[in-house]
N, C-alpha and C positions, 0 to 999 in steps of 0.2 A: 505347404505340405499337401500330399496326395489325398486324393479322396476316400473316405473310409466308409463302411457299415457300421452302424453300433448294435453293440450283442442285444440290445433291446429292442431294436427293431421290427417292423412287423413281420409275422413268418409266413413263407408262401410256400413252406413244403413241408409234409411229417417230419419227415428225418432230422428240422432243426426247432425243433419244440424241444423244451427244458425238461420233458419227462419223458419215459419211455411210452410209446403209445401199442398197446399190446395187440396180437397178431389176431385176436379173434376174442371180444367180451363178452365171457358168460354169464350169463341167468340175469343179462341186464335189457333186454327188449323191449319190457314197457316202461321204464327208467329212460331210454333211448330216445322211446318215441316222446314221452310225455314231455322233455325238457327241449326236447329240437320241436315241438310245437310251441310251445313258449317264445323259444326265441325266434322262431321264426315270423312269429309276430310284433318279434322287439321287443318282448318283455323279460325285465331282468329276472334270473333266476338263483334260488342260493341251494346248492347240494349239501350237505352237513349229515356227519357220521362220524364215527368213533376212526381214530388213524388207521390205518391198515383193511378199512372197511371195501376203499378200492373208489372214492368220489374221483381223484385222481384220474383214474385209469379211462373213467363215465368222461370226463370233461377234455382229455386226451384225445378219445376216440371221435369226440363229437367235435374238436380243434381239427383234428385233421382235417375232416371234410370241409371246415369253411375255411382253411391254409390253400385249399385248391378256387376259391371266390378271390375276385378282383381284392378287397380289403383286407385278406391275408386275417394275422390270428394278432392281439398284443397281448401275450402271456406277461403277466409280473405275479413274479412271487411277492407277494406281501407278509411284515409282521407288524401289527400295529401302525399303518403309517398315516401322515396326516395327510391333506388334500392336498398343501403345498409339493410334498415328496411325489404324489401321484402327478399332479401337472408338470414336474419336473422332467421324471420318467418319463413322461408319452412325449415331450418338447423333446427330448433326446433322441428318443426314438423316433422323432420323424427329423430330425437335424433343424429345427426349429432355435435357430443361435440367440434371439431374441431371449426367451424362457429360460438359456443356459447359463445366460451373462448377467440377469438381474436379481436383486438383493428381494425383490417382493415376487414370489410368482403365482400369487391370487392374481398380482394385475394384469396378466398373460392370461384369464380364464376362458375370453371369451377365442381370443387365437386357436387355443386348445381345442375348443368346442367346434370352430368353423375347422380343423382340418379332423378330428373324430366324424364329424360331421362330410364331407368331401371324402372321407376312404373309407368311411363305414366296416370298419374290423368287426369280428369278434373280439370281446374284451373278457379277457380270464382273470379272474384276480384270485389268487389261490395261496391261502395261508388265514394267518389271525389279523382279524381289522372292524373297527368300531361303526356301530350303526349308523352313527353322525355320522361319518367321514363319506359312506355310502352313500346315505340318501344325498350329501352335498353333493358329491359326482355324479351320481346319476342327474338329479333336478339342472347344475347348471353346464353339463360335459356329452351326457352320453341318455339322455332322454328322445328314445326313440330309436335306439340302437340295441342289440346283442350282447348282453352282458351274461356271465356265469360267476356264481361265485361258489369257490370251493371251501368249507369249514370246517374244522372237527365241533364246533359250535351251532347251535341252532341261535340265528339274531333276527331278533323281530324287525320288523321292516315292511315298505312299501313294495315286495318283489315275491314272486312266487318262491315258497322253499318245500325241497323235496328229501326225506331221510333217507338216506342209502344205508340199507340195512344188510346183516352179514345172510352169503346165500343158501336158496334151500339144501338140502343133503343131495339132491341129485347134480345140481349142478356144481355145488363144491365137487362132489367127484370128476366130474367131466372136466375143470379147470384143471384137476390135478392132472388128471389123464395128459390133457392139453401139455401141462408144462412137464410133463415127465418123459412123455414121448410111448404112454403104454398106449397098447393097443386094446380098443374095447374088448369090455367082458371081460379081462384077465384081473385077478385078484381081486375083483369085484367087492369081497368081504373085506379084508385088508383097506380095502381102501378105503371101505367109507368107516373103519372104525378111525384112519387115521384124521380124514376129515372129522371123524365127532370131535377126537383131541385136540382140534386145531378147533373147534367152534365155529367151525366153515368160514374166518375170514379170510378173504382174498392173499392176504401178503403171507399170513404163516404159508398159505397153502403152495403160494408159488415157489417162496425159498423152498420150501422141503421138498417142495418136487425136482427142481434144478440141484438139491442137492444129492438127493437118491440119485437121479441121474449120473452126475459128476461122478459118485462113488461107488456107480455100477451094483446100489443094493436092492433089493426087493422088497416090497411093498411092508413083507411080513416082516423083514429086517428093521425096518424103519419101525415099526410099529415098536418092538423089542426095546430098542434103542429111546423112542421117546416119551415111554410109559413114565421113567422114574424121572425127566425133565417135567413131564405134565404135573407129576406129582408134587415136584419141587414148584413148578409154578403158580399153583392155586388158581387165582382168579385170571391171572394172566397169560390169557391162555393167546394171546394175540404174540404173544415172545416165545410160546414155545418151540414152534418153528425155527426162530432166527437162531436161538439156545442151543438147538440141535444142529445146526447148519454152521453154526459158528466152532463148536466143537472138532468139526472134521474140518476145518483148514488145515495146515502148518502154520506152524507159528511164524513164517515170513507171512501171509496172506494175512493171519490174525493181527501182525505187529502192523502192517498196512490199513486194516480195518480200523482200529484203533488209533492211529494215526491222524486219519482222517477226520474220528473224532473227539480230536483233542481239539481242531481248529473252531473257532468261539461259533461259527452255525455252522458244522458241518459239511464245509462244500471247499473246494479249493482247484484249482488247475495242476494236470501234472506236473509241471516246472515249479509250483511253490512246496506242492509237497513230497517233491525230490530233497527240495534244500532242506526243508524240516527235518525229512528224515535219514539226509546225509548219505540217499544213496543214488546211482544213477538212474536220469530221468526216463532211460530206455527200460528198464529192468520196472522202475515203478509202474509207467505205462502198461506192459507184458503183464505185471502180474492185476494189476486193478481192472486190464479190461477182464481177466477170470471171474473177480469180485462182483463185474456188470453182469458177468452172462448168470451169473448164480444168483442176480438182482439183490444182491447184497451194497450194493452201491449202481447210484443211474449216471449212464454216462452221456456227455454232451459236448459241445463244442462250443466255443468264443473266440472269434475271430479266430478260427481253424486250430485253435489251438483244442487239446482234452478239457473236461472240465466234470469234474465230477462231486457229486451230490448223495448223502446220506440219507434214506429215507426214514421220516420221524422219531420212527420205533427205533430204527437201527442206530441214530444219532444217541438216542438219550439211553439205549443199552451198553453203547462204547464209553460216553461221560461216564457212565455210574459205574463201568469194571476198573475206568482208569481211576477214577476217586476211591473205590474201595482198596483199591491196591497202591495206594498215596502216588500213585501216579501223575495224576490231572493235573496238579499243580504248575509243578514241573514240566510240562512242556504246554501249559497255558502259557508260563514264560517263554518257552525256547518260540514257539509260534508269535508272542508279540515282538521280539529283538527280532526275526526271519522276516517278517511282515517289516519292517519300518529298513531293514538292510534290502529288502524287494523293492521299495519305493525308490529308494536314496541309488539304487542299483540302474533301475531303467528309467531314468531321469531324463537321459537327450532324447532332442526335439525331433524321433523321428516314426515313422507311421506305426514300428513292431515295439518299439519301448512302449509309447502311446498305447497300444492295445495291449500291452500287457498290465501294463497297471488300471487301463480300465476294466479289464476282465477282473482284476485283482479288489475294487474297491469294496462290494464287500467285506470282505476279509478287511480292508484297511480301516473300516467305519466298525465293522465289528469286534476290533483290537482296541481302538479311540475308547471304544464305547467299556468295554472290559477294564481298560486302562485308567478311565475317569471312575468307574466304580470301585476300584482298589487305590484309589487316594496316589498316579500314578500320572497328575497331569504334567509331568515334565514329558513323558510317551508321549502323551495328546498333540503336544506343541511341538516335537522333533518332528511326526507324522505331520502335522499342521504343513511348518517349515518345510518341508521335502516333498510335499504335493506343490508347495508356492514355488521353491527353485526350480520344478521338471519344466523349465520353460514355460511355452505358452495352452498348456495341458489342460488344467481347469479351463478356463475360455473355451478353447477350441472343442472340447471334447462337452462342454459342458454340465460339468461340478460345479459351480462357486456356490449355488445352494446347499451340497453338499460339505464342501468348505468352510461354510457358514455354521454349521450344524459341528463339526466338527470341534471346530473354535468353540463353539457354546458348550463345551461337553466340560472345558476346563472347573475345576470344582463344582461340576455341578455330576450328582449322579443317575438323575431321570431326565436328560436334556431335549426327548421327546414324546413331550407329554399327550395322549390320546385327548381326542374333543368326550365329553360328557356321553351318555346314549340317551335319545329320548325318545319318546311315544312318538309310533307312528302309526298311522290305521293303514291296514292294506286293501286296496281296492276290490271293487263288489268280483270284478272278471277272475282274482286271484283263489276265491273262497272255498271253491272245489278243486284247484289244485292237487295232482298227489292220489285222488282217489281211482279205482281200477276203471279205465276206463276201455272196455273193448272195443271201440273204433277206433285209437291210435293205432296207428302201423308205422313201426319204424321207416323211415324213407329208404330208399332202394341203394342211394351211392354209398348209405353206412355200411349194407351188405358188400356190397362192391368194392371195398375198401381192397388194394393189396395188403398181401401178406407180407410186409416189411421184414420181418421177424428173422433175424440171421439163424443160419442152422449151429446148433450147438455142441461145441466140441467138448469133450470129454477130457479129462487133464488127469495127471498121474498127482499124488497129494504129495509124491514121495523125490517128487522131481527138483533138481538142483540147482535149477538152472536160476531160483530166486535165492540163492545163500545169501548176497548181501545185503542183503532185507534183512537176515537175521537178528542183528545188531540192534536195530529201532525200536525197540523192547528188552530189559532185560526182564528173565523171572517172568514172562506173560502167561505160564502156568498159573498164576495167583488169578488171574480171570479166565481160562477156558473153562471153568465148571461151572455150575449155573447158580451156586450160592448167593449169588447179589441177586439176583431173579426178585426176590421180595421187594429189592430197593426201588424198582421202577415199576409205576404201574400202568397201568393199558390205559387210564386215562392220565397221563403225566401233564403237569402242569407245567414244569419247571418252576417252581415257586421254592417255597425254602425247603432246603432237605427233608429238614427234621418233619415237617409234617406231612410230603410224601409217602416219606419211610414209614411215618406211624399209622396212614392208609395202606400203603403195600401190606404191612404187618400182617394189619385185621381182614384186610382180602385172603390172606394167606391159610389165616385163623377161620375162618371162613367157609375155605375152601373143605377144609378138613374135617371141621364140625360138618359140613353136609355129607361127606363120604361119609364119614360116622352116625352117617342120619341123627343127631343131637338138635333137634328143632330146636329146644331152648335155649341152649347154646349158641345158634345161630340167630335167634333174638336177642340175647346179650350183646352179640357182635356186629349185629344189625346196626342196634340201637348207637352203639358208640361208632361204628362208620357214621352214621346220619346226625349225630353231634360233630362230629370233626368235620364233614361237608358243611355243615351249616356254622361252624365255626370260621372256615374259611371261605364263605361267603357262597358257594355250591350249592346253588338252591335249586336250580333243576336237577344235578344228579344226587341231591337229599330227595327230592320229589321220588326218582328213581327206587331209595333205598327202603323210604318208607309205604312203597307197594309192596315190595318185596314184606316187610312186615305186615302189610296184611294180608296177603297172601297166605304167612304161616296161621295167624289167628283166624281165619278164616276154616286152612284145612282142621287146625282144632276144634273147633267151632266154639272157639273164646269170644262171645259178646264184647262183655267189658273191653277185652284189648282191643278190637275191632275200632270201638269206638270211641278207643282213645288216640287212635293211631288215625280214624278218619280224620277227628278233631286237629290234627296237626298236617295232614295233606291240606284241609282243607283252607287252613291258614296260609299254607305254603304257594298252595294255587294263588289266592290273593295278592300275595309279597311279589308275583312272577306276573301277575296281571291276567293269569290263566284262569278268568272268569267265571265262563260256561262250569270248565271241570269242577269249579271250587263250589258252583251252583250242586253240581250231581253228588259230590263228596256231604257237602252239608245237610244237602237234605234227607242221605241216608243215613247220616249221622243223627238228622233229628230223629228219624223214626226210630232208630235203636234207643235213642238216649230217653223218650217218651215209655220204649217198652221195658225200660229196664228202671224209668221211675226217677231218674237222675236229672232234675231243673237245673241243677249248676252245669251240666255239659250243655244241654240242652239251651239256655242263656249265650251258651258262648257259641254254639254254631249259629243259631236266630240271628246274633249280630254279628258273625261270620257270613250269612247268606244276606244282610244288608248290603254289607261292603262288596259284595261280588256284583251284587244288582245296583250299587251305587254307581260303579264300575262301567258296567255297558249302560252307565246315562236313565237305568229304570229306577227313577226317585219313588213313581208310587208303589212299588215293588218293595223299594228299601226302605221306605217310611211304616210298611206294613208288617217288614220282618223286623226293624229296629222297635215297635210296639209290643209287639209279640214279647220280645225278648225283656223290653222296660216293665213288662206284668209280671214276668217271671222275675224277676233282682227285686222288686217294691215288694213281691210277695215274701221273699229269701231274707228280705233286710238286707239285702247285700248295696251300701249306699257306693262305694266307689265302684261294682259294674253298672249299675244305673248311673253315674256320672258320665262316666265316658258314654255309653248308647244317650244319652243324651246330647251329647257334643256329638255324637255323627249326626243322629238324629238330626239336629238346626240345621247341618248343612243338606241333606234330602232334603228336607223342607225349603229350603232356599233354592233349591234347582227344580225343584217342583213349584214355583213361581208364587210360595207365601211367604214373606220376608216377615211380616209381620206375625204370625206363627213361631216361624225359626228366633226371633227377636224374643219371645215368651220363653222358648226351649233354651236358650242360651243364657237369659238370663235365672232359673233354674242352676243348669250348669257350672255358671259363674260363681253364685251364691255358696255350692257346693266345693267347689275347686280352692274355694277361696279359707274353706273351714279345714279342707282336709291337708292345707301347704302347697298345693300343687301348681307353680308359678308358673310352666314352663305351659300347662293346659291352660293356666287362667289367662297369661300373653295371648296365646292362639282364643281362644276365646272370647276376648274384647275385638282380636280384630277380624272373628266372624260378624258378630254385633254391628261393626265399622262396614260391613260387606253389606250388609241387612239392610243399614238405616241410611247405604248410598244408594239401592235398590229404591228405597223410598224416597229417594231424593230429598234427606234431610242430609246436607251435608256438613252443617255447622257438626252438628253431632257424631256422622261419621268420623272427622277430623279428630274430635276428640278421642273417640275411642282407639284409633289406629294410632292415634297419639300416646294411648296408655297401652297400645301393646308393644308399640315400638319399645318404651322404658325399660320393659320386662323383657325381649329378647334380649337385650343389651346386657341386664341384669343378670342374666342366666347363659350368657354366651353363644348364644343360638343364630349364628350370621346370616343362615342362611332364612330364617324368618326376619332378622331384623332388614335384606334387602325387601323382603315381599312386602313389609309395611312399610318400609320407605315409599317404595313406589305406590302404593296403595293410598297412601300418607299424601305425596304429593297429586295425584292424580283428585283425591274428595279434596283438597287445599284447591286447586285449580276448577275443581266444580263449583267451590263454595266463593270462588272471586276473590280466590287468596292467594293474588298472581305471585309476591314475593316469597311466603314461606311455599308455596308449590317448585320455585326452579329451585329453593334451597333443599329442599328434599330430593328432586330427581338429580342434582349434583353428587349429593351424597351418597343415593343408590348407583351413579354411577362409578362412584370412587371403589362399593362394593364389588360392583363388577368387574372393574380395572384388578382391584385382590384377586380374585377369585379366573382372572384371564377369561368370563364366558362372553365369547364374541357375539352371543345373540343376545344376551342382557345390554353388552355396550352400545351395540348398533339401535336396538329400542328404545334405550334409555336416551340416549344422543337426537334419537327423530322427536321423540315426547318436549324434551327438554328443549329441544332448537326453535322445535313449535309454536310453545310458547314463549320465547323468550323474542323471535321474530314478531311480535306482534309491539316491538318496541324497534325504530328501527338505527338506537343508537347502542345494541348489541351486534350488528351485522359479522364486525371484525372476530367474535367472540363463538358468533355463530356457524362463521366459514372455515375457524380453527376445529371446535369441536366434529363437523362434519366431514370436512376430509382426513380426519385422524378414525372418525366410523369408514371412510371408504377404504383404508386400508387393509380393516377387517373384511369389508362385504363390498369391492369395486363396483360389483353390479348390479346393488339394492334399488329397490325401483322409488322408493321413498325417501333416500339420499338424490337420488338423480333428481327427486322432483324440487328436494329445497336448494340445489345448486343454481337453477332452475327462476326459484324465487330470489336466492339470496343476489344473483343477477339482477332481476330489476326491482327487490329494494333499493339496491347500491345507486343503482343510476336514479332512482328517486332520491336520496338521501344527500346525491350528489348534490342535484337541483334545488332541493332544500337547504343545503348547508347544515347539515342533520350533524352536532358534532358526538362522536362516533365514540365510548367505554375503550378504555384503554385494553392490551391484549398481552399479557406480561406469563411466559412462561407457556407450557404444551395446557392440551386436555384434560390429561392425568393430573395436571399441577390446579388446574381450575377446580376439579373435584375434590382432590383432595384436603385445598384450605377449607370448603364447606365444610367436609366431614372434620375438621381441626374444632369448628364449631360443637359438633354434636358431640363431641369429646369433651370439651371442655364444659 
């Protein structure tokens, strides 16, 4: 077969980036500069803002100019993906066949790395994806390289991030101008009352400018028009725009817009969603590139074919008109039978089938993936079958990862599951990041960029020439008005309807208590948005919500609320790791709570401002606010908040390098914990004690206690403390010269880990474990199973390399000795788990 490009390949011209890259970026020059300083140092950067904020457009503008460098751009859309999917991706994109054709492609990392390395891209990763998965790419792929990431999330991380916030009112106008084609000065007033309604972000601003345009109205028109959409909108002021632009289609354009998003992300090639919607591919094209110019859909190309993409807001405004008008369903269906007759369709072995099902595989993996969450794996397995008959397609093109993934999807309904996020400290160069810095200047070739930007033709709405479109909807009146508007909100999750809908709601409620200036009404409404955020786990935009509360107690000048409301930011900073802020929240929380006479609030911020200082490593900080606060509860009688400030308390004390101190405070605690039922502290408890008295290097005694917490997380089901005592467990066993119950304990933590899938618990628990069990050398056989079942996990650990290393010239010693050798019956997983058959029984 001939030679091909793959649509993921690197890109060396604007014009074939996955997004539109706009003609001229407003009100964004120190945004510009400050992040092309970043990377021009090679340092990774993460953009993050609400959707429609315009991060996109920021990481566009600055793709093109390094599409014009020798290493071109590697844009990937991302949602959730693991490292494996990432290294898979870029192995495709550079035609890397090795990467495409194997069942592991961690083992491919370091290939990856030598050609990221040799073409030195920019590397875009733009969508939703986990801080683990990051910091793994970065550390073993692209350290030392140009990276961007685009989020609607802020993720803490080892990389500079920057919030793209919505623009000031002068430049909202001028964007508008921009995309409207008016000429300065005119309507001046009009216009920026439209930008107030549209809350100056970038995407309302541009659809309704291309949309005025398209329908030849003026400014004051538009204004008229979207007064009672704003109204209906509430909070959601980021749709009012699309509301009103969508309104003035016909219903061919609308039945098209909608169409498009009925397919499971949003995106599809014209030739798929012709078939979908049953009409010809020349008519679809004609009328969707209108859809592009109104930026109501971006349009792009794969393998020279159309291809086009719903941007976020508009995706999940089409889902919720076609769901509220019982639409969705139903051509959720007609889309997965069209998808799997697309597959079974261009099946022969030749260059344009070939690129038409690999432009298509999205869509085929996000049918699979729909298919196995509706209980519908017989889809899974005909998709399966009919990528395996297209010839020699997976191979060549290289999917069989993707293949792989596919096939896992059969009963199972989260078949890729994200790595955990954990702590990362970001470096000292990163710290000032973000701040107004008047020496950046944006570089000169961003000004020099051409004006790409096609001139914009103006369309009649009344025009025939798309009638049969028509038909692709019936009844699509039941969504051109903006009644669902409440269902979706600006910050949309996609999570389960019902609690969307019960946030849009109270946005809504919201909105209109503040028209109504009803302050307390809008603390009512507050308060149960910032439950439902924090019910759904929202803890930064509860952080968000409950400023906003005190904000209003403030302008009342209500103490009491103030500081009851600091008291729970203050908390909230903590639970986020947001230290500093939770230090500034409590401490004006003490002052209120002192002036106002109240020890119980006051108890509870004191050891609120421990935890935050415990936090950034300030033990004699946190030993002096958890005191504070243990005077105040001993004075109150309050015995269960003096329990627990005692249980932080031991641990200050312990990182403040007095174990024997903390060993007095815990046992206190203990005695306490133990009066009041509370098994689940008194566990945690013993095996601080077990932390103490290995500090002291009494390890007989350690042993024991980590022994008696172990019992109790067992007891109380708490898995993920009963791994921390295990291995804490076997570690004081292994101090104390208790070489056999030590490997039986880190067997058993490992068996935890193997549950639990966490490849960094495996691979440490595997080094601990082989370490010492190497120190016998008639486990070798036992030793070179467990470890190269961790290099699976981590190929390139430098602590596996070292016992491969060793386990070589044991072996050749063990030869010469005639060393005879523990038998080796069964995997890794099956070694750890008879332990744990132990601890069970």
């Amino acid at each position: 077969m001939s030679d091909f490009t793959p649509h993921e390949a690197p890109i060396h011209e604007a014009a074939q980036l996955p997004v539109p890259v706009p003609p001229r970026l407003v009100g964004r020059d120190s945004a510009l500069a400050q992040v092309y300083t970043q990377l021009k140092e090679n340092h990774p950067v993460l953009l993050h803002g609400p959707s429609g904020v315009g991060k996109t457009a920021l990481a566009a503008t600055l793709a093109s100019a390094y599409a014009q460098q020798p290493g071109g751009v590697l844009w990937l859309k991302v949602d959730e993906p693991r490292l494996e999917e990432l290294l898979v991706r870029i192995g495709r994109a550079y035609q890397i066949s090795e990467i495409g054709t194997t069942e592991n492609p961690l083992s491919m990392i370091g290939a990856i790395e030598n050609v990221l390395r040799s073409n030195k891209p920019l590397i875009v990763l733009d969508g939703t994806i986990n801080a683990d998965v990051i910091s793994r790419f970065i550390s073993r792929c692209v350290h030392d390289l140009p990276l961007l990431i685009a989020s609607e999330r802020h993720i803490e991380g080892s990389w500079a991030a920057l919030e793209i916030q919505k623009l000031e009112r002068d430049d909202a106008a001028a964007l508008f101008r921009q995309e409207s084609r008016l000429a300065s000065g005119d309507h001046q007033e009009d216009i920026g009352t439209l930008v107030d309604l549209l809350d100056h972000m970038p995407f309302g601003i541009v659809v309704s400018a291309r949309s005025m345009a398209a329908n030849k109205q003026l400014p004051e028109e538009l204004v008229v028009a979207m007064r009672p959409v704003a109204q209906a909108a509430g909070d959601n002021k980021s749709l009012i725009g699309l509301t009103a632009a969508f309104g003035k289609l016909n219903g061919a354009l609308q039945g098209l817009l909608l169409m498009l998003g009925a397919f499971f992300e949003g995106r599809a090639s014209a030739q798929l969603l012709s078939t979908v919607g049953g009409a010809p591919a020349d008519s679809v094209q004609q009328a969707i590139n209108i859809l592009a110019q109104l930026y109501l859909v971006e349009r792009t190309h794969r393998y020279d074919f159309p291809y086009y993409t719903l941007h976020p807001l508009t995706f999940s405004f089409a889902q919720t008109g076609l769901r509220r008008s019982n639409k969705l369903e139903g051509l959720h269906q007609k889309v997965r039978d069209t998808v799997l007759e697309y597959v079974r369709l261009y099946n022969d072995p030749t260059v344009t089938h070939y690129n038409r099902l690999a432009a298509e595989m999205d869509n085929i993996t996000a049918t699979a993936r729909w298919a196995a969450e509706n209980g519908q794996s017989e889809v899974v397995n005909d998709l399966v079958m009919a990528l395996t008959q297209a010839g020699d397609f997976v191979k060549e093109r290289g999917y069989l990862y993707d293949l792989l993934q596919l096939r896992s999807l059969t009963g199972s309904a989260s078949p890729f599951p994200a790595y955990p996020p954990e702590e990362i400290e970001a470096p000292d160069f990163l710290s000032e990041f973000g701040d107004e810095d008047e020496d950046i200047e944006v570089p000169d070739f961003l000004h020099e960029m051409e004006d790409g930007d096609e001139d914009f033709d103006d369309f009649d709405e009344d025009d025939d020439e798309f009638d049969e479109l028509e038909a692709m909807l019936e009844d699509d009146e039941d969504v051109d008005m903006p009644d669902f508007l409440t269902e979706i909100g600006a910050e949309e999750m996609r999570e389960t309807e019902l609690s969307t809908r019960d946030l849009a709601q109270l946005r809504a409620m919201l909105a209109q208590a503040r028209q109504d200036e009803e302050s307390e009404q809008q603390l009512k409404i507050l308060r149960a948005i910032g439950q439902s955020q924090l019910e759904q786990d929202m803890r930064n935009e509860a952080i968000a919500t409950f400023n906003e509360i005190l904000t209003i107690h403030e302008a009342q000048q209500d103490v009491r609320g103030e500081l009851t409301t600091l008291m729970q930011l203050a908390d909230l900073m903590v639970e986020t790791q947001n230290s500093q802020a939770a230090i500034l929240n409590a401490t004006r929380g003490v002052k209120l709570a002192q002036d106002l006479g109240d020890d119980t609030a006051q108890t509870k911020l004191l050891t609120t401002l421990g935890d935050a200082h415990q936090q950034l490593g300030e033990s004699s900080a946190a030993i002096d606010h958890y005191n504070q606060a243990l005077q105040l509860a001993q004075a109150q009688g309050d015995s269960d908040q003096q329990t627990i400030i005692l249980y932080r308390l031991g641990y200050a004390q312990l990182d403040d390098g007095n174990p024997a101190r903390a060993i007095e405070t815990w046992e206190q605690a203990l005695a306490s914990f133990k009066q009041q039922l509370k098994r689940a502290y008194e566990g945690r408890t013993l095996g601080g004690l077990g932390n103490a008295y290995g500090d002291l290097s009494r390890w007989a005694e350690a042993v024991n206690y980590h022994t008696s917490a172990l019992h109790i997380a067992r007891e109380v089901g708490d898995r993920e403390e009963e791994a921390l005592q295990l291995n804490s467990l076997a570690y004081a066993a292994y101090q104390a010269n208790q070489l056999a119950e030590a490997a039986l304990r880190y067997r058993q933590a490992l068996h935890l880990a193997y549950e639990t899938e966490d490849r960094d618990n495996i691979v440490s628990t595997i080094v601990d474990l082989s370490r010492l069990l190497l120190q016998s050398r008639m486990y070798l056989d036992i030793v070179e199973m467990l470890v190269d079942d961790a290099l699976t996990y981590e190929p390139n650990d430098r602590d596996l390399a070292q016992l491969k290393e060793r386990i070589a010239t044991e072996r050749s010693l063990a030869q010469a000795y005639g060393t005879q050798m523990k038998p080796v019956s069964g995997t890794a997983r099956d070694y750890a788990a008879n332990a744990y058959k132990l601890l069970e029984a």
